[in-house]
C-alpha positions as CSV (number, residue, x, y, z in Angstrom):
1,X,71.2,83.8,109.7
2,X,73.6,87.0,109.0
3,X,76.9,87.2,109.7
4,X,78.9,90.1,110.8
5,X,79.8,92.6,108.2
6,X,76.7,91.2,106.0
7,X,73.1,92.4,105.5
8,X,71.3,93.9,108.6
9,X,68.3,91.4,109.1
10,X,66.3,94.0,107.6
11,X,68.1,93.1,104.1
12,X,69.3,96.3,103.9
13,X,72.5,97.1,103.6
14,X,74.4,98.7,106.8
15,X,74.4,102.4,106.6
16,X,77.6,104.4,105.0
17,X,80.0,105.8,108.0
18,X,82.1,108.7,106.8
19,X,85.7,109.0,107.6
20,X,85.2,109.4,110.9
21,X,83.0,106.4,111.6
22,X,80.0,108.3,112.1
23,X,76.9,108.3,109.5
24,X,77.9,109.7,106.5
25,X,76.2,112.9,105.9
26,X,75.2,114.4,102.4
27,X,77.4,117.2,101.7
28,X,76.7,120.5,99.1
29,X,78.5,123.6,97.9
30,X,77.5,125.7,94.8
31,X,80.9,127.8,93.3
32,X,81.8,129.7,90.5
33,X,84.1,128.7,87.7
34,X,86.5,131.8,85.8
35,X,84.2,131.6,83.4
36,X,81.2,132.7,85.0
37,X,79.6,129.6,85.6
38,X,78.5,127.8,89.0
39,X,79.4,124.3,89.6
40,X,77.1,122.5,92.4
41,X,78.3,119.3,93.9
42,X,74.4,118.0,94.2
43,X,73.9,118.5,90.3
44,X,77.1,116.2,89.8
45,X,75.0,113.1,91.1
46,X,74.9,109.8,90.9
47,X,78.8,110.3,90.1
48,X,81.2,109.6,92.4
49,X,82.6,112.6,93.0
50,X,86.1,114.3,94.1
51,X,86.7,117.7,95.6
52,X,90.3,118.6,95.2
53,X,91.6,121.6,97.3
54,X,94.8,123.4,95.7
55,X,96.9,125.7,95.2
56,X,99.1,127.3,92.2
57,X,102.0,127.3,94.6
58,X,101.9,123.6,95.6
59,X,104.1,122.0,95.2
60,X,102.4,118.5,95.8
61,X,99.3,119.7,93.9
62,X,101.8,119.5,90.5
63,X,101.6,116.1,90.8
64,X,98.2,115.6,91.8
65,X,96.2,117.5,89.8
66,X,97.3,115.4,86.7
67,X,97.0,112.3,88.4
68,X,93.3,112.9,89.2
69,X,92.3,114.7,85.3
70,X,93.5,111.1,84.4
71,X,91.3,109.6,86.3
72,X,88.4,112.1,85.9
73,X,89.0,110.5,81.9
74,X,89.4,107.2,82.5
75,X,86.9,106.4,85.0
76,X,82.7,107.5,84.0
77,X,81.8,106.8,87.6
78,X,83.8,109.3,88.5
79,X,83.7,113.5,88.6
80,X,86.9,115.4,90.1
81,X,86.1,119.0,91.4
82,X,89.3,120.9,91.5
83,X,89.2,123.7,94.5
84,X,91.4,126.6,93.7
85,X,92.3,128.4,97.3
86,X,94.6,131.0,95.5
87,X,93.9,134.7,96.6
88,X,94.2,136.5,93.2
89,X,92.8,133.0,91.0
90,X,91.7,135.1,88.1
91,X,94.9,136.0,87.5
92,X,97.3,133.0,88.4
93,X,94.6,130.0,87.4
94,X,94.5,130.6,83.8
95,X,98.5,130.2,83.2
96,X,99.0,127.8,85.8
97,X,96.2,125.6,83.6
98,X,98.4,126.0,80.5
99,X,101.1,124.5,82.2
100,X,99.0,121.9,84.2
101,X,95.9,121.7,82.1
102,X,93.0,119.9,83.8
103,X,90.3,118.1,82.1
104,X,87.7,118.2,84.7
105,X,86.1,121.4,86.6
106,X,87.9,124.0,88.5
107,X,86.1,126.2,90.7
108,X,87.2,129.3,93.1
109,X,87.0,129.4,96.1
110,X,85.2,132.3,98.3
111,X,86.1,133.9,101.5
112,X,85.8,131.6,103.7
113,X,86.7,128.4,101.8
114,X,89.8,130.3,101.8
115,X,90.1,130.7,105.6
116,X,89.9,127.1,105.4
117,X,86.2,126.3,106.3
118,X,84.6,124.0,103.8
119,X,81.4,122.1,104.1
120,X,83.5,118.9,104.7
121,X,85.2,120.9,107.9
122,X,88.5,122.9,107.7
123,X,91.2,122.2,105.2
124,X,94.3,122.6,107.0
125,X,96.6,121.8,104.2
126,X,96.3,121.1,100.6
127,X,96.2,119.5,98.4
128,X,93.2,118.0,100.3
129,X,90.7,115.9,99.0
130,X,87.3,114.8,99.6
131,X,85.7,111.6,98.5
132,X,81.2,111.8,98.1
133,X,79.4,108.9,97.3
134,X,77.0,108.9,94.1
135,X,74.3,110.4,97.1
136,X,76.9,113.0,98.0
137,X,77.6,111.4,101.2
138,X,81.5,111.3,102.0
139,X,83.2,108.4,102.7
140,X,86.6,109.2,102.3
141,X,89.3,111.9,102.9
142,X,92.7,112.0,101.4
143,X,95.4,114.5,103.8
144,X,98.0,115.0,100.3
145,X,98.4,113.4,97.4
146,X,95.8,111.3,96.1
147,X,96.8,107.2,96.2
148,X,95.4,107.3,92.6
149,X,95.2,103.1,92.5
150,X,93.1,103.3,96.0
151,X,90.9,105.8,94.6
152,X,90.4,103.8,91.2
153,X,89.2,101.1,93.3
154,X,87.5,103.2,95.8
155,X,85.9,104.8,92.9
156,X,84.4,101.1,91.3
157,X,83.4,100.0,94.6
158,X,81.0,102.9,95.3
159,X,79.5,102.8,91.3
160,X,79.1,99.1,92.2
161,X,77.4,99.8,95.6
162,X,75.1,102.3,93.8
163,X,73.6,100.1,91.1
């Protein structure tokens, strides 16, 4: 017999819903870092991964961004994306990293990301983060600051689930 919330009778597990309780779907983007190179989300698998948007002038963002590099080293489940939505990010990314370095990638973001339209639907503030699985479904979306302890577990739960 199965009990709610348990195996379906099938014995597999119940699918993954995404934020908005709907099947999770997998989610890809492929952009450039300063230096040239491409970072794609699909390539990053089977780590959990998060895809921080942000800005030089946030405000919020200065205390996030260090938060979440933390993390990115602590945790070897996880991979942090940074998202810079700067207009002029060759010029203003490369002293605002002296000041708040990062350890984990930072990509920049093209037209449109800009405008707000990301493959995870519009970012209409920052810093906004997304949470994929280790298939690079997401499960999880953070509106400000990440709760780093949540996503520590969040994080653990997924490698578990994964295995």
């Amino acid at each position: 017999m199965v009990g709610c919330g348990g195996p379906q009778a099938s014995g597999l597990p119940a699918p993954i819903t995404g934020p908005d309780g709907r099947p999770a779907e997998t989610v890809d983007f492929t952009l450039p870092t300063l230096d040239g190179r491409a970072i794609r989300l699909a390539e990053l698998r089977p780590k959990v991964v998060l895809v921080n948007y942000f800005a030089t002038w946030c405000g919020p963002c200065l205390e996030d961004l260090p938060a979440l590099s933390g993390l990115d080293d602590e945790l070897d489940a996880l991979q942090v994306v940074g998202v810079c939505l700067d207009l002029t990010p060759r010029d203003l990314l490369p002293p605002f990293l002296e000041v708040v370095p990062v350890s984990f990638p930072v990509v920049l973001a093209d037209d449109a990301t800009r405008q707000g339209l990301t493959p995870f639907g519009r970012v209409q503030a920052i810093p906004m983060s997304f949470l994929l699985d280790g298939s690079g479904r997401l499960v999880e979306v953070f509106d400000g600051v990440v709760p780093v302890d949540h996503l520590r577990r969040r994080v653990l739960e997924l490698a578990e689930e994964s295995r």
